[in-house]
C-alpha positions in Angstrom: -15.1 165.8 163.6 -18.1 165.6 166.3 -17.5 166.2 169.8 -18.1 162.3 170.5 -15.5 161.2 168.2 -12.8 164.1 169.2 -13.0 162.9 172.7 -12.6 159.2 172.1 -9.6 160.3 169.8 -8.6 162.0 172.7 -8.9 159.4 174.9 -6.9 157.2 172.8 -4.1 159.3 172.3 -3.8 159.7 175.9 -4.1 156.2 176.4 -1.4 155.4 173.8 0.9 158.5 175.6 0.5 156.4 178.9 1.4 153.3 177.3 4.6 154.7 175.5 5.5 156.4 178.2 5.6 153.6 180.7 7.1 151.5 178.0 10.0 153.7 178.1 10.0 154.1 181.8 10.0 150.1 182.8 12.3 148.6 180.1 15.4 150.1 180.6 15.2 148.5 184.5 14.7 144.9 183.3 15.9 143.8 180.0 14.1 141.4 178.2 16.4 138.8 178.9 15.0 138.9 182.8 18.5 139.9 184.0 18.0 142.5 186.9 20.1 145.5 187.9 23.0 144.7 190.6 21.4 148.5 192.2 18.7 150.6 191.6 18.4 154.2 192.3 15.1 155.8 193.4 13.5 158.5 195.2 13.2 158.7 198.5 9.2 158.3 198.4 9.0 155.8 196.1 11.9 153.8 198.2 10.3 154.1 201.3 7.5 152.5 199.8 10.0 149.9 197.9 11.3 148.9 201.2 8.3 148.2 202.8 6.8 145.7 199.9 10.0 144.6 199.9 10.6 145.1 196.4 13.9 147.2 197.3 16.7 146.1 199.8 19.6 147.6 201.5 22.8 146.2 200.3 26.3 147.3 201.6 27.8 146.5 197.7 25.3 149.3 196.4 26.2 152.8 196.9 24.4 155.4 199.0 21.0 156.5 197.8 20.9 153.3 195.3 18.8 149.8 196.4 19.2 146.3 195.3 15.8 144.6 194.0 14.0 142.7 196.3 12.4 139.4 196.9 9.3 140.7 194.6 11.2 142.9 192.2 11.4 140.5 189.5 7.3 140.1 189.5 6.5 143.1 189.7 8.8 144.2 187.3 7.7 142.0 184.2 3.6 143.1 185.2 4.9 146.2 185.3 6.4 145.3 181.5 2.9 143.5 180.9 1.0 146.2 182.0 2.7 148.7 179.9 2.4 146.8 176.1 -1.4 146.2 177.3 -2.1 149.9 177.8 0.1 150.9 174.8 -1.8 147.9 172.2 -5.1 148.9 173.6 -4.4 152.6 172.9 -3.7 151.7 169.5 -6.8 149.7 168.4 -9.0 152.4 170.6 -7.3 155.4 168.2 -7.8 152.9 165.5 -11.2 152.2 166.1 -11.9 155.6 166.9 -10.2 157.0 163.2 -12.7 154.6 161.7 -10.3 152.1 160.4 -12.3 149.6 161.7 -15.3 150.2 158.9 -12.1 150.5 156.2 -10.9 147.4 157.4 -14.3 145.3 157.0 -14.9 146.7 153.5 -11.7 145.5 152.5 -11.8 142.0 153.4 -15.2 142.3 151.5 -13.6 143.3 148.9 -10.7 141.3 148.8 -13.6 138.4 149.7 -15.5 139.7 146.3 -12.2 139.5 144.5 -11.2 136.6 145.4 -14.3 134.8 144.7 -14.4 136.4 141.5 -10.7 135.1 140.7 -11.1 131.7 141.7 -14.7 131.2 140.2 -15.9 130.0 144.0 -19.7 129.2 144.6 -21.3 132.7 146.5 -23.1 131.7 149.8 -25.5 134.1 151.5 -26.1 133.9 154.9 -29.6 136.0 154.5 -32.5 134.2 155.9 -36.4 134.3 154.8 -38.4 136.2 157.1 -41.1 134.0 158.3 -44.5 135.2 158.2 -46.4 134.2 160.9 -50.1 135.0 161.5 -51.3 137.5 164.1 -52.2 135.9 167.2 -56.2 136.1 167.8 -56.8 136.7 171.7 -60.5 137.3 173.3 -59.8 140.6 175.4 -62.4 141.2 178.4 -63.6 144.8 178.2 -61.6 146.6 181.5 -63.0 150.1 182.0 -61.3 150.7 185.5 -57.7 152.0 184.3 -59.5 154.1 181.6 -60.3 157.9 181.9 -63.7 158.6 180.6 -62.9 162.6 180.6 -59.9 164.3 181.1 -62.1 167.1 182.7 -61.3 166.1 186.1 -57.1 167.1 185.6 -58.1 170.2 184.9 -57.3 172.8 187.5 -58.0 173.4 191.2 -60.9 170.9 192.4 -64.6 172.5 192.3 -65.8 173.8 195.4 -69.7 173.0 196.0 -71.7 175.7 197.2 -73.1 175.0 200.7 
């Protein structure tokens, strides 16, 4: 493999990793069925932080050191979700791409296309166009000796110093 093509393998895999890996981290929170969690426990950073966007609240029915979701959980939450599947299907069609199954995938549907116009006897159409000959264009040019260098003796070197 070429450097190029190691590090965009690379870079898929780790963009596949992130998307698994959040995946895994955001749906066991919120269930698919958009039913949220009576409490939540979280660090006390991230809580903090909760509290102040308020995506966490304080709730006397949820134990010490747990939070119930906020006005903005839910919200957050599924783009969260969103986010997540994004990452993890682009990740997949970048390692894809990347494996070159995107060539093996276009010279099978021109072969399955060749074989299935062979099969079913359908008329070929090509999509090639003529090229179109056209004649040079004839222009009078004006003779312009100003941008030309008559030598190239002058770029040569320090200048000439004149005797006095």
């Amino acid at each position: 493999m070429t450097g190029g093509r190691l590090r965009s393998v690379g870079g898929s895999l780790l963009l596949t990793l992130f998307g698994v890996l959040s995946v895994a981290a955001t749906s066991p929170r919120m269930a698919l069925s958009s039913t949220l969690p009576a409490c939540i426990t979280e660090s006390s950073g991230t809580a903090w932080l909760g509290l102040h966007l308020s995506l966490l609240s304080q709730s006397s029915a949820c134990p010490e050191g747990m939070f119930a979701p906020g006005a903005q959980y839910s919200e957050i939450a599924r783009f969260t979700v969103m986010l997540s599947i994004s990452a993890l299907i682009a990740g997949v069609v970048a390692l894809l791409g990347a494996l070159g199954c995107g060539v093996w995938a276009r010279v099978a549907v021109r072969r399955a296309r060749a074989w299935l116009n062979h099969k079913l006897g359908l008329p070929v159409v090509t999509t090639t166009a003529a090229p179109v000959s056209r004649p040079p264009l004839l222009a009078a040019v004006e003779r312009f000796h100003g941008a030309l260098w008559v030598s190239l003796q002058p770029l040569r070197g320090p200048p000439v110093r004149v005797p006095a």
